[in-house]
N, C-alpha and C positions, 0 to 999 in steps of 0.2 A: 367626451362621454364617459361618465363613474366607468369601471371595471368590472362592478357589481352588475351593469344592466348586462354584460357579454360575459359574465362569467361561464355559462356554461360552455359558448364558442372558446372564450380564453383555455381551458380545462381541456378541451377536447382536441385544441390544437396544440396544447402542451402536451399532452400522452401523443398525438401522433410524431409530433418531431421528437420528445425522447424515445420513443418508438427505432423513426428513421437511426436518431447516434445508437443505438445501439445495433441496429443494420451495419451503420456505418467502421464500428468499432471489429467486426467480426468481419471485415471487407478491406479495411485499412492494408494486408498487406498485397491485397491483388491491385488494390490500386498503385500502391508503391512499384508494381510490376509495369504498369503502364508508362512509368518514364523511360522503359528501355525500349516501348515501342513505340513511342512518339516524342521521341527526343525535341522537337519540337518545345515544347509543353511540357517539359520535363520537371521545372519549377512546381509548376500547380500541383504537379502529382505529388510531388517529393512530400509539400506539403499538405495535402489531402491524404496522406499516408502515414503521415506522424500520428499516431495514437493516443500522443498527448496532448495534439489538438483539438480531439474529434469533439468532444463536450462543450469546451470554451466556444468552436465553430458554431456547433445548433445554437448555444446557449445566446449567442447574440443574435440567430434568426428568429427565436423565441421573442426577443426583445422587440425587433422590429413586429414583428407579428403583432404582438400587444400593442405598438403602438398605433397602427395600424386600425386597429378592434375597438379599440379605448382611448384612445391620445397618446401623447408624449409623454405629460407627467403621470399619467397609471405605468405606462411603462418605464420608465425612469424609478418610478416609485418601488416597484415589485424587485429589481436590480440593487437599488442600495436600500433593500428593509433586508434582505436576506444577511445568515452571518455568517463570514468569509477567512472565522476564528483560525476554524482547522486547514484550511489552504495556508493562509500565512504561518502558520504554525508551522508546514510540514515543509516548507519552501528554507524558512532559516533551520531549521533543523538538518535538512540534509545538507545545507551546507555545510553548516559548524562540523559534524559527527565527520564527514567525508574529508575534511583539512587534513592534511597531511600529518602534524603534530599528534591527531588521535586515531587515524586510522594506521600510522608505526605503529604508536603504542599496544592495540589492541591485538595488530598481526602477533608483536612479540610474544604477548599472553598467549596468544593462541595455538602459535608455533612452542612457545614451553612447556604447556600442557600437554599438545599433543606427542613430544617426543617419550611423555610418561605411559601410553595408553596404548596395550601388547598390540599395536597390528605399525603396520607402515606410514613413516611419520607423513606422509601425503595424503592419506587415508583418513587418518586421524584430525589432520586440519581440516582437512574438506565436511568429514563428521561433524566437527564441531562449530564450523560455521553452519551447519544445516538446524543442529540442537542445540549448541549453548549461546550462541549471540540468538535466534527469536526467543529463547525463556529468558532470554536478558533483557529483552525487551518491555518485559511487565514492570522495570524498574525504570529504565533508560525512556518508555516509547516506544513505540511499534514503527512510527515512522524510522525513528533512528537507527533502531537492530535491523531495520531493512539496510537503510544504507549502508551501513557499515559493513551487514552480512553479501550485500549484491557485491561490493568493491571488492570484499576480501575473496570471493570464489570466483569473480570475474575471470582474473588469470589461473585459476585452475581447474576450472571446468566448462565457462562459458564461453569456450575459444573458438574459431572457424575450426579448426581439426578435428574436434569433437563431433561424430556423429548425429542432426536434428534430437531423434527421439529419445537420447536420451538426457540430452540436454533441458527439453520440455518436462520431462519427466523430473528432474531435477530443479525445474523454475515452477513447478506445480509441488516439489516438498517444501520449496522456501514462502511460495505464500501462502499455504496452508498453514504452515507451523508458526511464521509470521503473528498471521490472523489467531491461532490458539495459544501460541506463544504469550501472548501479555492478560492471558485469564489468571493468573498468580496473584494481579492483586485488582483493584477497582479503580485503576486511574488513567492506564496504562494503553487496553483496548478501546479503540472510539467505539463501537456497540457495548460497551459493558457502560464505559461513562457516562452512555446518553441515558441510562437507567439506575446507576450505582445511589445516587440520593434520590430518586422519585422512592425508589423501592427499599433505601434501608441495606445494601447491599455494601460490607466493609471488606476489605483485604483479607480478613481471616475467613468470610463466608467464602469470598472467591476461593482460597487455595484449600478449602476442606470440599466445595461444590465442584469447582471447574480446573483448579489449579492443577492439583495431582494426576486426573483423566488427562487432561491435556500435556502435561509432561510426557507420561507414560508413550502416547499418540506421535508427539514430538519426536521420542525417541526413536519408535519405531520407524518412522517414514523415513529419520535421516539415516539409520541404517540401511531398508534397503534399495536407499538412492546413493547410498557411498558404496555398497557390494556391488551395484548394478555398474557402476563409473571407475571402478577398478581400474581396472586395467589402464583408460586416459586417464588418473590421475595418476599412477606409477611412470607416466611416459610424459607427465609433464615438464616445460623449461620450468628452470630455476626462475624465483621472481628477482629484479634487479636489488629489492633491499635484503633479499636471502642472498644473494653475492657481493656484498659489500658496496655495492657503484652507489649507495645512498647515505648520505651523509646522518649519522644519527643526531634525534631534534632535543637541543637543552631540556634537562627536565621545567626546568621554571615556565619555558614557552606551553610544553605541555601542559602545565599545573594549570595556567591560564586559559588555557583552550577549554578544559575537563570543566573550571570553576564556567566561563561562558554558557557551556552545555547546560550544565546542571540548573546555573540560572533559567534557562531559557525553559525548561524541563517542567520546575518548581511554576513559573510565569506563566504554562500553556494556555491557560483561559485569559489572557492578560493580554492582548494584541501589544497596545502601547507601550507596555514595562519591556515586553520581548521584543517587540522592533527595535527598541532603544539598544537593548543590550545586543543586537544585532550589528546598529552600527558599530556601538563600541568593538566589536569584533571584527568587521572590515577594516577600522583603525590598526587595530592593533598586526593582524597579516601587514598593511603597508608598512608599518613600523619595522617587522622583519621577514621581511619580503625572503630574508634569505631561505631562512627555513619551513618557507611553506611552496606547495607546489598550486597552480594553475586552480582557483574553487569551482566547483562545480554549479555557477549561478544560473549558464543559460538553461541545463537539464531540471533546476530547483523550478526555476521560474516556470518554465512549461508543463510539469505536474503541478504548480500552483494553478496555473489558468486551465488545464484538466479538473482539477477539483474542486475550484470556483464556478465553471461552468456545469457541476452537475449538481452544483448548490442548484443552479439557478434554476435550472429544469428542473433538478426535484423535488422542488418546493410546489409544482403543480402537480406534483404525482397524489398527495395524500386523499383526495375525492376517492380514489377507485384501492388505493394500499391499505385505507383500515381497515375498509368494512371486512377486505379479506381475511384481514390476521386478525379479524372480531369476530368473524364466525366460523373459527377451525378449532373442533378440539386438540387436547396438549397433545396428544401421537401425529395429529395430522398436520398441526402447527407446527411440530418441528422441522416433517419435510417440507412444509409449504415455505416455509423462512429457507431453509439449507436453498429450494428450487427459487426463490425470489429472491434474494443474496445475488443472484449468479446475474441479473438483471437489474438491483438496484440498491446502492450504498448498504452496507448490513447496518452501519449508525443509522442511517434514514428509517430503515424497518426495525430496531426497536426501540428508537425515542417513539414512533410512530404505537409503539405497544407500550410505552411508559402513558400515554395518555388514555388510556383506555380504564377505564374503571371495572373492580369486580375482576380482575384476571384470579385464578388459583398463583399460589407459590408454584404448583407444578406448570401451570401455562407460561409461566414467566419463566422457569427454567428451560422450558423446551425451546421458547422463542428466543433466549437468548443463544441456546448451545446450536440452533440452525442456523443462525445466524455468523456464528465465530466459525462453526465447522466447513460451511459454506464461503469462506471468506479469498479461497482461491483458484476460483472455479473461473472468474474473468478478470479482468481488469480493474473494473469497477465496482469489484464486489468487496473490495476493503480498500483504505484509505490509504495506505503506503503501496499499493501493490503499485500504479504510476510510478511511483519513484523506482520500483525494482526493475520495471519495464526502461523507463529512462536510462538507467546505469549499465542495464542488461543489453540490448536491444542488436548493439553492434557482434557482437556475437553468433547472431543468427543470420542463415539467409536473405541476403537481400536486406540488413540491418532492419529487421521489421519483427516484431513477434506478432507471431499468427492466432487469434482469438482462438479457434479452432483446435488449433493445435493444443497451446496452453489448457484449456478445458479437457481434455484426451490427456493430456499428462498431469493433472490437478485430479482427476476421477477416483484412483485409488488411494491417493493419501489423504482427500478429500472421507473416502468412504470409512478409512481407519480413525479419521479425528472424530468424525458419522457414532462408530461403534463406540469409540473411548467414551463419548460423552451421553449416549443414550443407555447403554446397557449396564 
């Protein structure tokens, strides 16, 4: 049976199960509480608690559903028409960026810089992975300055010792500034991208419109989330390549790792060219196995099928998400994007506002700045924030970030990106 004739059931049972994963996404860590009380079953929970399963999971109940409603091939169909660009994008990027070869390199930068900047050199690094790797990221990717940024604060701020809140608080500055982070130019942020050529939008409009606000925004959250973390970052261990126990990597390996990057960067709309250059890059690690550490493919992989699966579900979301963001003016559009960001993709909601004919220049600016402002409010409210969760995660209690929490700690840096880019 066509799709067309169950389309309004197809539609209605896709809003209620991206409904459910997002139930499920703000529950994932009480369910990971459950292995300790039914050990039993302790498997299931483990995995019903991983966060970065929660989307890929509906995403295939979805599937059956449809087929179900309509046949196998409507459902088969709706599964491979969807584009699964930016999952695989953001799966070899975090590996390459996370390789050993380029995450030295970058600590080093960072640790040199910061021994230049009047407060305490611990202080100072931790700053600068909160502000200058996301504004890095308008060049590099947003995926990338996440990874790079979650690995290099990992060991000095997102440790068991560290206190919950303010750790939250400190994973609510990095996906905020993340998400505002790559407004510098028009390539960089997945909600800028999905609009930059429908609308005519270049690099220079970005960093005269959104660039500078957004710095400014940047700045301020990662100061006072390094004031707040004082003190645990003063008391932190040494990391093993700030005591020498790590062998420093040839420059040539690096130069080769940076040149892969960059490829892959340039190729992002290019599945095929950057897979390719993907292998080429697993080669070349075997090649010298020596000086690389352990890659990060099963954590890549599992925010891939996170963000594959919310392709797939929210590509029935669009029935009930335009007419919304078609009938709010620009003051109200901006909060309705910042409050619907928090609930679904910010690319989703304004490619979703690129097709829309007759917006003002001022509607397009508002829906794009609630959209980026909003961008760290949950999980899935921007496209690298999975991967921060991934890299992140063992750090918290019960190795789980708690929806709830993170939203409570994303609120004010959230509302400073809010002011930067409204006022």
């Amino acid at each position: 049976m066509p799709i067309e004739s169950n389309l309004n059931a197809v539609q209605t049972v896709g809003a209620v199960l991206f409904g459910l994963a997002l139930v499920h996404t703000f529950a994932a860590k009480y369910i990971e509480r459950l292995s300790l009380r039914y050990p039993r079953h302790a498997g299931l929970f483990h995995l019903l608690g991983e966060v970065e399963v929660v989307f890929g999971l509906w995403a295939i109940v979805l599937i059956v559903a449809i087929a179900l409603l309509a046949g196998k091939a409507e459902a088969l169909g709706h599964a491979e028409t969807r584009n699964y660009t930016e999952p695989l994008f953001v799966v070899v990027v975090m590996v390459i960026a996370a390789s050993r070869p380029i995450l030295q390199t970058v600590r080093r930068v960072i640790d040199a810089l910061a021994r230049y900047l009047p407060v305490p050199t611990a202080c100072a690094s931790a700053w600068l992975g909160l502000a200058a790797v996301p504004l890095l990221g308008s060049l590099i990717t947003e995926p990338a300055a996440m990874t790079m940024a979650a690995l290099m604060l990992a060991p000095q701020i997102f440790r068991r010792d560290v206190p919950e809140p303010p750790k939250y608080l400190a994973l609510g500055v990095l996906f905020v500034n993340v998400s505002i982070g790559g407004t510098l130019t028009s390539f960089a942020a997945p909600p800028v991208l999905m609009v930059a050529s429908t609308w005519q939008w270049d690099s220079m409009f970005m960093l005269k419109n959104f660039g500078w606000k957004s710095a400014v925004a940047v700045m301020l959250n990662a100061t006072a989330a390094t004031f707040m973390l004082r003190r645990h970052l003063l008391a932190r261990p040494a990391r093993p390549d700030e005591a020498g126990e790590i062998e420093r990597v040839p420059m040539t390996v690096v130069m080769v790792h940076l040149v892969m990057l960059a490829m892959v960067i340039v190729l992002a709309h290019h599945p095929v060219a950057f897979l390719g250059v993907f292998l080429l890059f697993l080669g070349f690690t075997q090649a010298y196995e020596r000086h690389q550490s352990p890659l990060i493919v099963r954590e890549a992989l599992l925010v891939g099928f996170f963000l594959a699966g919310l392709v797939v579900l929210g590509g029935l979301q669009t029935w009930w998400l335009q007419p919304v963001i078609e009938s709010l003016e620009p003051l109200a559009l901006f909060f309705g994007a910042l409050g619907l960001t928090a609930i679904t993709d910010n690319a989703a909601l304004t490619y979703l506002g690129s097709l829309s004919t007759g917006m003002s220049e001022q509607a397009k600016y508002m829906l794009v700045s609630g959209a980026v402002a909003g961008g760290g409010l949950t999980v899935i409210a921007n496209a690298p924030n999975p991967a921060g969760v991934a890299l992140l995660k063992q750090g918290f209690a019960d190795e789980t970030v708690g929806a709830g929490s993170l939203l409570a700690g994303a609120a004010l840096p959230t509302l400073v990106a809010a002011a930067a880019l409204i006022l």
